[in-house]
N, C-alpha and C positions, 0 to 999 in steps of 0.2 A: 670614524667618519666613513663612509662611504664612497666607493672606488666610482659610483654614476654619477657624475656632475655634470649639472647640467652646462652647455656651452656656452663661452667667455662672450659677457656681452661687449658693448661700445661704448667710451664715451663719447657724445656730439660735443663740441665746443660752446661754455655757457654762454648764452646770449647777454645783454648787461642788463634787458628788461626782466629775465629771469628772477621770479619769488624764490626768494629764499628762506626755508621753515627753520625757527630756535628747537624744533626737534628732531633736527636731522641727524640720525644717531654718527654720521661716519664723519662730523665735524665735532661733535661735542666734547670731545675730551681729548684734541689735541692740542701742542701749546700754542702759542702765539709767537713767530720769532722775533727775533732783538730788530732785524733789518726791516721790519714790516710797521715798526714804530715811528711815531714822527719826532723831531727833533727835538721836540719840547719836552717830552716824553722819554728822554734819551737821557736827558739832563740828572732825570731824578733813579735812576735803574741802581742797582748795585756793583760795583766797578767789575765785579767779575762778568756780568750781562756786559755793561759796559764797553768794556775794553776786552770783549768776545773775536775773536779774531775772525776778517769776515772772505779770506782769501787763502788757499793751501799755503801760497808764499810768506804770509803772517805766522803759519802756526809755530810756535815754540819748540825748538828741538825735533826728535827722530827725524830727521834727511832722508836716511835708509827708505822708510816708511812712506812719504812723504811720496818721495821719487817712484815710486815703485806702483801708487797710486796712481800718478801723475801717468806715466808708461799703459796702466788700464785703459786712464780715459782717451786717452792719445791714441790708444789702440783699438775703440768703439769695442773693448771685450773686457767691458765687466764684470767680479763675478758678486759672489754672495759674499760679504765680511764680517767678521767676526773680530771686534778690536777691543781686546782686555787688560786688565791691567789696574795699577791702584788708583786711588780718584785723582783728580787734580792733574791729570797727566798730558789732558789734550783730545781722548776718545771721542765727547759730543763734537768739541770746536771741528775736529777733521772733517767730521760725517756732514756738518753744517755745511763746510767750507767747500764741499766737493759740490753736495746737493748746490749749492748758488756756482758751481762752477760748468756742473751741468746743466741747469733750467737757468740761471739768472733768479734775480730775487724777487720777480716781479711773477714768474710762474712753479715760485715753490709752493705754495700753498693748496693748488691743485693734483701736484704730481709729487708731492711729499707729507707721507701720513709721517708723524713721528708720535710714539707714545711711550710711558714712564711704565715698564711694566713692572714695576714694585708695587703700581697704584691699580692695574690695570694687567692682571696678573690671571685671569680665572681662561679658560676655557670657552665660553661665553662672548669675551673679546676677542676672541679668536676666530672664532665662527660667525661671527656679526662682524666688527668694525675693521678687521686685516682680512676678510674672506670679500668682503663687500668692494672692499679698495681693492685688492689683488684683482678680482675676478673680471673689472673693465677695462677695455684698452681705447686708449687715445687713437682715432682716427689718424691725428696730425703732430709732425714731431714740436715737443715744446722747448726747443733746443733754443738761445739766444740765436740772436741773428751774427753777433761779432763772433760765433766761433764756428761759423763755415755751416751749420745744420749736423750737429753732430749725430750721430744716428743713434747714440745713450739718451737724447730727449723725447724716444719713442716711448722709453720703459719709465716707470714709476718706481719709487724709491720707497719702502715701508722701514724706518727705524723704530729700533726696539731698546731704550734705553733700560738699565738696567736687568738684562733679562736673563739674569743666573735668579729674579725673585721669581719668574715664573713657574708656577705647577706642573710637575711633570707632565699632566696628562695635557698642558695647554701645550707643553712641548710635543708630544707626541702628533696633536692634530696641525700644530704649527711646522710639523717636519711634512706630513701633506700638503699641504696648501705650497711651502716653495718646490715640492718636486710640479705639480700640476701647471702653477700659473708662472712657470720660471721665461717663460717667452715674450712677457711683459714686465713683471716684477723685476725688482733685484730687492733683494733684504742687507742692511745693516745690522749687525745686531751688536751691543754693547755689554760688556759685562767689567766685574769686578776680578770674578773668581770662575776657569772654566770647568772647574770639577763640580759643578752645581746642574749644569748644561751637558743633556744627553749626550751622549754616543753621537746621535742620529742627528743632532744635529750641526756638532763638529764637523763631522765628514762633509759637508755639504756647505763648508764655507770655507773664503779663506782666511788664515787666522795670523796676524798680529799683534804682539805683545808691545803697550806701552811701557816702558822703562821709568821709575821717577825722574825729574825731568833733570838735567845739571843744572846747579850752580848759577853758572853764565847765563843760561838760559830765564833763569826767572828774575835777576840781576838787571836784564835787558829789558824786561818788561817793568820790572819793578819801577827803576831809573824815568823811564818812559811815564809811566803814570805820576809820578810824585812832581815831574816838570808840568805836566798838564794840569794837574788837581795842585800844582804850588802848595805843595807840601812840604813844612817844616820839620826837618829830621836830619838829625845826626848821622857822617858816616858808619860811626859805630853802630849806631840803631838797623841802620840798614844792613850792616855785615850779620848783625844777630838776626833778622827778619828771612834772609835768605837762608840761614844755616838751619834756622827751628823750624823752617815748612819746610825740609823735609825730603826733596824733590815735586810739593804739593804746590803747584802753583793758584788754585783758588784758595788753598789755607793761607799764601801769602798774602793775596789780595784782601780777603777776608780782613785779616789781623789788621794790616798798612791801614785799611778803611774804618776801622772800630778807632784804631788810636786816634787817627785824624779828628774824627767823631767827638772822642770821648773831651770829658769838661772836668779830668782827675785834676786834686790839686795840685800844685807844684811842691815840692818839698820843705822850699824856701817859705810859703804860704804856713807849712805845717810847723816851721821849725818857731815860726814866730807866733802863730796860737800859743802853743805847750810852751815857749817861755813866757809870753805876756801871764800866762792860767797857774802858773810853778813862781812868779816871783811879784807879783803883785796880790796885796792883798782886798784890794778894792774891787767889790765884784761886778758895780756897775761900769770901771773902766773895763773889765775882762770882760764882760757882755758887750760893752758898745768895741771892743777893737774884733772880737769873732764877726759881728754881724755888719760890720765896716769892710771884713774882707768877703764875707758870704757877697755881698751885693756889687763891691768893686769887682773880684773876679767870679763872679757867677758860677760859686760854687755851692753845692749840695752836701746839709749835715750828716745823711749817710754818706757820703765819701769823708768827710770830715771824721767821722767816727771811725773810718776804718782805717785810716791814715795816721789817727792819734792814738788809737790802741795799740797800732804796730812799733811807734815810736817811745811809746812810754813803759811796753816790756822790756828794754831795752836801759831803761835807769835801774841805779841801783837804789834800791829805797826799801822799806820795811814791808814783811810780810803782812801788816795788817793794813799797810796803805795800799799794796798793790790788791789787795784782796776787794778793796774798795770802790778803787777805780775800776777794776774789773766787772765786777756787781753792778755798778753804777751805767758804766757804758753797756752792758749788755740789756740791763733794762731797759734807757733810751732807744736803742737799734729797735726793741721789740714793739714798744710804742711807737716808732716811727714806722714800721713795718704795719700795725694795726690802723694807722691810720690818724695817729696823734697828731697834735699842733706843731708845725716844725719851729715857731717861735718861742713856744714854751718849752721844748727839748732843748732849745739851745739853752735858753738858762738853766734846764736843768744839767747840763750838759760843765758848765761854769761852775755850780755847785759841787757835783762830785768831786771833781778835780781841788778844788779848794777844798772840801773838805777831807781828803787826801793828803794836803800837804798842812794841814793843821794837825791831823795826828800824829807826824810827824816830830811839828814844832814849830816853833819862831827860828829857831837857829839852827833847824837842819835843811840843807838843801839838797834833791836829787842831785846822784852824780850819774855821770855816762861812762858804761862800762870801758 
């Protein structure tokens, strides 16, 4: 890029009668935030948007971090940051929470570009949509009014989510653009991994590592949500849920949300198919008791299928019946997968399994290992 640029223009304050064009390139590709939602709309989001922490004092664990931020803004001498670390850890929610602690939420969207640069990655964006935003300054501070006029509502905020995907060479023009317009700007920048992120750009920020997150910490949130969303779970389920994400606190979210979700069968559901299908030989009571529970608990013959094949390796029975029902149920999954009748799957489904325990015999019964 070139060292003559031209001087930093203004921005005036938008009017409300102000048109506004669907191809204005310096809005088009930023996201939409969670607080900018209306409440209806809030309802249906994914818990991790959700229950996105909307204040520093919310965010999950690092204090150190936290604190140290908190002293920046308190001290109107922001610098450049650089916050990396594995996912799930808190990186965007901070950046969010500072931007709403310096503008308020009602003038983030003017004074905070935020972009996904894994998506938004080329050089191109660099020079158009973070040169375009950098390059004007606010006339007037956009500080809330409850926090005295802080003098950080003069500067604009550009976050750069995930930007260890960025192209070197977007790095190299990106490492111009914050020496030049650092007298309005401040940059965020987020990463996973900092050995992907130039030299030139390290030096020129300052850098904190998020830690995965403890225990407690995602425990507290967890707890937190399962009372609000009235979630039914076991303490155990939840001691495993904290222990398998990891220090990942959206992988917990995530997970907590899917099980809620999900419409798997019970075990007790499973254990009473495979003995009604194993000890009755009458196939239209084995059809009417499967399709009596499909519609009482509103469950799905793929999970059914996946549920009774796990159960019935588990008997011990002949090599030519297991060979059977094996054949038998992988065919069905494959037709249900194609787009079969899930009512004629189910009787065929009745069938294998009988005819499984006929070659057996009349007098021999699976046993459980």
């Amino acid at each position: 890029m070139s060292d003559f640029e031209d001087e930093m223009d203004i921005d005036v304050q938008p009017s409300k009668d102000a048109i506004q064009f669907s191809s204005d390139k310096s809005s088009g590709k930023t996201k939409r935030l969670t607080a900018d939602l209306p409440v209806e709309a809030e309802d249906n989001l994914p818990w991790v948007e959700k229950y996105r922490p909307n204040t520093l004092e919310d965010v999950s664990g690092h204090q150190d971090i936290l604190a140290t931020i908190n002293k920046f803004v308190d001290a109107n001498r922001l610098p450049h940051l650089l916050l990396y670390g594995p996912p799930g850890t808190g990186k965007t929610s901070t950046v969010l929470a500072l931007a709403r602690r310096i503008y308020g939420a009602q003038n983030m969207r003017q004074m905070v570009l935020e972009l996904n640069a894994s998506d938004d990655r080329g050089i191109d964006v660099v020079r158009e949509q973070i040169k375009t935003f950098a390059s004007t300054k606010q006339i007037f501070s956009m500080a809330p009014s409850n926090t005295g006029g802080s003098a950080l509502g003069k500067f604009k905020l550009i976050v750069l989510d995930e930007a260890d995907a960025m192209t070197s060479t977007a790095q190299m023009a990106l490492r111009r653009i914050m020496e030049r317009y650092t007298a309005n700007t401040r940059f965020c920048i987020i990463a996973n991994y900092t050995h992907k992120l130039s030299p030139a750009l390290l030096s020129r920020c300052t850098r904190f590592r998020f830690s995965p997150l403890k225990e407690a910490d995602i425990r507290s949130l967890i707890d937190h949500v399962i009372e609000k969303e009235q979630v039914l779970i076991q303490p155990e389920a939840v001691d495993s849920l904290v222990t398998l994400s990891k220090g990942d606190m959206r992988r917990s979210l995530n997970v907590l949300q899917a099980c809620h979700a999900s419409t798997a069968p019970h075990p007790s559901d499973i254990q009473e198919i495979m003995a009604t299908l194993l000890s009755t030989s009458d196939v239209t009571s084995c059809l009417n008791t499967v399709n009596t529970l499909k519609s009482t608990k509103g469950l799905a013959l793929a999970d059914i299928l996946a549920a009774l094949s796990d159960q019935l390796q588990r008997l011990t029975v002949p090599a030519q019946t297991r060979i059977t029902w094996l054949e038998g149920l992988a065919e069905i999954e494959f037709r249900l997968a194609g787009g079969g009748s899930e009512a004629l799957q189910t009787g065929g489904l009745v069938g294998v399994l009988r005819n499984g325990c006929e070659l057996m015999g009349e007098n021999d019964t699976p046993m459980a290992p």
